[in-house]
N, C-alpha and C positions, 0 to 999 in steps of 0.2 A: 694313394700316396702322391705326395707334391711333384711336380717334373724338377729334376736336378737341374741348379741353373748354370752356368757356363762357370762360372767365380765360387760355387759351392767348395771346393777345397781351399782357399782362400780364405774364405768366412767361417771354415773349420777352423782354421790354423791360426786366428786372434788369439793371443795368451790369455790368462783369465786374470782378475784383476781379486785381490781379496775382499769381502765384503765390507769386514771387521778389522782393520789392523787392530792389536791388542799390546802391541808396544804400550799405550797408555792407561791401561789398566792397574789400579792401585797395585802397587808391589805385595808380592807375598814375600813376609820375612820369615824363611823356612828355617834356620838356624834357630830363631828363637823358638820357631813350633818345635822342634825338631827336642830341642831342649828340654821343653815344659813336657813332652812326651815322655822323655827317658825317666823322668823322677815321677810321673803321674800315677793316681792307685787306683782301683778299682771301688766305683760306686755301688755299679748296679748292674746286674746280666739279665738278657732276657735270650730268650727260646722260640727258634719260628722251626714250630716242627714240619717235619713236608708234608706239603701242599695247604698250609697254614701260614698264618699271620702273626706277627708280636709287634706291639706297641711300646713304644720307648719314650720318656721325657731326657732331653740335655741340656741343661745350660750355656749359656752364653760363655766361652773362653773354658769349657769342657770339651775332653775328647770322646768321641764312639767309635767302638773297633768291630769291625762288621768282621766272622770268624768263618770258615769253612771248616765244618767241624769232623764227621765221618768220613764225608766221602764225593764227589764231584757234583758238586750244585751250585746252583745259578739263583738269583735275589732280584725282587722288583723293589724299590726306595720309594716311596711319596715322605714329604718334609715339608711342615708349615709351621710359622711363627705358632707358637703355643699360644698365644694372646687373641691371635688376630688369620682365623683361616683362609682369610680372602688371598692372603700373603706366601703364596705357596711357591716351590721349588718350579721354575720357569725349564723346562729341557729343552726348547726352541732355540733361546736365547742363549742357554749355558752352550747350546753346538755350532749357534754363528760365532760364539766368540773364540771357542775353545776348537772347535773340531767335532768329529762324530764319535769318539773317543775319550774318555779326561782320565787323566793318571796325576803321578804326585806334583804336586804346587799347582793345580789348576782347582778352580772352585765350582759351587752349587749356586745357579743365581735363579735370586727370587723372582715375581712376576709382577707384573706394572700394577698401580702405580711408584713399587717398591725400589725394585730394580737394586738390589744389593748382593752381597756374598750374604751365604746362608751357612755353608758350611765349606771349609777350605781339604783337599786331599794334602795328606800329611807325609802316609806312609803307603804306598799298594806294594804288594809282594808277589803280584804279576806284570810289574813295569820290564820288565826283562824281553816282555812278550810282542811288544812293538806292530808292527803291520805284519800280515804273515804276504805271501804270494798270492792270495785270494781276495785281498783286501779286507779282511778280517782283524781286527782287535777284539780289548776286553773293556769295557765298564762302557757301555752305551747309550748316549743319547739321543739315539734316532728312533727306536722303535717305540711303539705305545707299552703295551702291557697285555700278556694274552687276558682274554674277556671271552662272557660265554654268547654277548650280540651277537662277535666274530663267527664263534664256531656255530651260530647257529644259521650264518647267513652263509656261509659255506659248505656246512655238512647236514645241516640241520639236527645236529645233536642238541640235547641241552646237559651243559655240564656245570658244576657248581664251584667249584675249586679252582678258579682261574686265577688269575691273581687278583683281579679287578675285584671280583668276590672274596677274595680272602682281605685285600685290603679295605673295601666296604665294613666289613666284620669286626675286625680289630680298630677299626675309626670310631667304626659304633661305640664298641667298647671302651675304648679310651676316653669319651667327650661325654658318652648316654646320649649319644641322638638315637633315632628310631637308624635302621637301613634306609629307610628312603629320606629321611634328611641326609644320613653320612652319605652317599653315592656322589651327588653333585662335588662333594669335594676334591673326588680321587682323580687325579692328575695323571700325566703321562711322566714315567719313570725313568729314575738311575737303573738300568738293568746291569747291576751288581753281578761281577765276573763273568758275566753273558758274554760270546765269542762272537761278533756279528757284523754284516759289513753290507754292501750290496755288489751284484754281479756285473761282474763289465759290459754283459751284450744286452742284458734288459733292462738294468737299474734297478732289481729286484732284491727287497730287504731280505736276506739272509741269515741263518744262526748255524753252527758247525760245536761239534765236541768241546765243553770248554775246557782250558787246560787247568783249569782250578783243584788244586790237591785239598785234601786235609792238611790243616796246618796255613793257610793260607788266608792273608786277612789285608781288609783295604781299611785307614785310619781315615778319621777326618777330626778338625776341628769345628765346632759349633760355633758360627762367628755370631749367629741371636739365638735368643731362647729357643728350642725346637720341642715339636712332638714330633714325631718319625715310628712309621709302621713299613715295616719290611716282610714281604711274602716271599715264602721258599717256596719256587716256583715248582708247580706238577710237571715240569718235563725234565728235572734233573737236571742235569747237563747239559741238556738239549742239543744234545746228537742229532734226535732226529725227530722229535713231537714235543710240542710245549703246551700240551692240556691231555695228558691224560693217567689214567690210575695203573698203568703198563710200567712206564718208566719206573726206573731205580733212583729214590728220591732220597735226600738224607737234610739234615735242619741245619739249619745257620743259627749262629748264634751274633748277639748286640751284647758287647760291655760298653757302659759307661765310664769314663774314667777321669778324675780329678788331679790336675798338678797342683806341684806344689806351689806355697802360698809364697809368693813373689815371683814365682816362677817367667809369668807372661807380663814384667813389670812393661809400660809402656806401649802395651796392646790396648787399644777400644773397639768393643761392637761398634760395626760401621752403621751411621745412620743410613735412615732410606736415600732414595735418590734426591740430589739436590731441583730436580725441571719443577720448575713451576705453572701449572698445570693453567694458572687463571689467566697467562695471558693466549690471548688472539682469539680468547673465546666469548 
């Protein structure tokens, strides 16, 4: 360990500066989402039974309502332009802008060269839930995705139902690539009502009981065309293990939902990023 220098409490005690102000971030006009929600019907349901996957298609100025249906479970999200996989849900980028947390009016931003809203939150029915005393929230974009690399370089198990695996599966499904074409695409996740924070004395990623009920459901808007595969993750709730066949797991369910026709007058899918990529190169 380094020797403590004379000025060390000093040089602790610089404020910290934000990386990201986000004051200038395209406005979300929630009122009008908010709107086009209240009169929107139901497309399409899909099923992610535990410790499985479902794939979903939404349209562009469509909403998806991700539901907690039996009983206390937790959800891993990958989301890529339906056209274009390269163009996928960025979680890096969504938590410099946003926090390590995102709740209603904050968005899904895609990944370079894209750099857009992908999908905006509308409605969550755990905003109530805010930082607890542990520094704990819900819907997060800090962690990966449990995967069975992990458990194996740790415990040396091999397990198959991780999420990483279950979203591989249902990618496959949705496009017909093989597993080993779908892998490379699966991304670091929305972990959907996951409770999780990190610990003050190590900086240690963290996940605790989430308070997610039955009846419980986070909305978003599709701001481009999506495919979206969601895994109900093997640890429930994750109390207290997030990969295995122990836990008390229960399915989430995906509606698609269509407003009505005028409903989002004055709304456009936002293009990609405007940087121009040819100069200085």
């Amino acid at each position: 360990m380094g020797q403590r220098p004379q000025d060390a409490d000093a040089r602790r005690a610089v404020p910290p500066v934000i990386c990201y102000p986000n004051e200038t971030l395209p406005a979300v006009d929630m009122p009008l989402y908010l709107a086009a929600l209240e009169g929107a019907t139901l497309v399409s349901s899909h099923l992610a039974a535990p410790r499985d996957a479902t794939h979903f298609h939404v349209k562009a100025g469509q909403f998806f309502r991700i539901s907690c249906v039996d009983g206390p479970q937790v959800g891993d999200l990958n989301l890529w332009n339906v056209y274009n996989l390269s163009e996928r849900f960025y979680s890096g980028k969504t938590r410099a802008l946003h926090g390590t947390h995102v709740s209603e009016g904050e968005r899904l931003w895609s990944s370079f060269p894209y750099l857009r809203p992908m999908a905006t939150i509308v409605q969550d029915s755990l905003a109530w839930y805010g930082m607890d005393a542990f520094g704990g929230s819900v819907h997060d974009v800090i962690g990966t995705r449990c995967d069975p690399y992990t458990g194996m370089l740790l415990s040396g198990d091999t397990y198959h139902y991780c999420c990483h695996s279950n979203i591989i599966r249902a990618l496959a499904d949705a496009t017909g690539m093989s597993l080993h074409e779908a892998e490379p695409h699966v991304h670091d996740v929305l972990n959907v009502f996951m409770c999780t924070g990190f610990t003050r004395d190590t900086g240690q990623y963290f996940m605790k009981a989430s308070p997610v009920r039955a009846g419980d459901t986070l909305v978003m808007l599709a701001e481009i065309d999506l495919l979206g595969v969601l895994s109900a993750c093997p640890g429930g709730d994750c109390s207290s293990e997030h990969s295995s066949d122990v836990a008390q797991c229960y399915p989430l369910q995906v509606d698609v939902l269509e407003p009505a026709a005028g409903a989002l007058d004055g709304w456009k899918s936002p293009a990609p990023n405007a940087y121009d990529r040819t100069h200085g190169r």
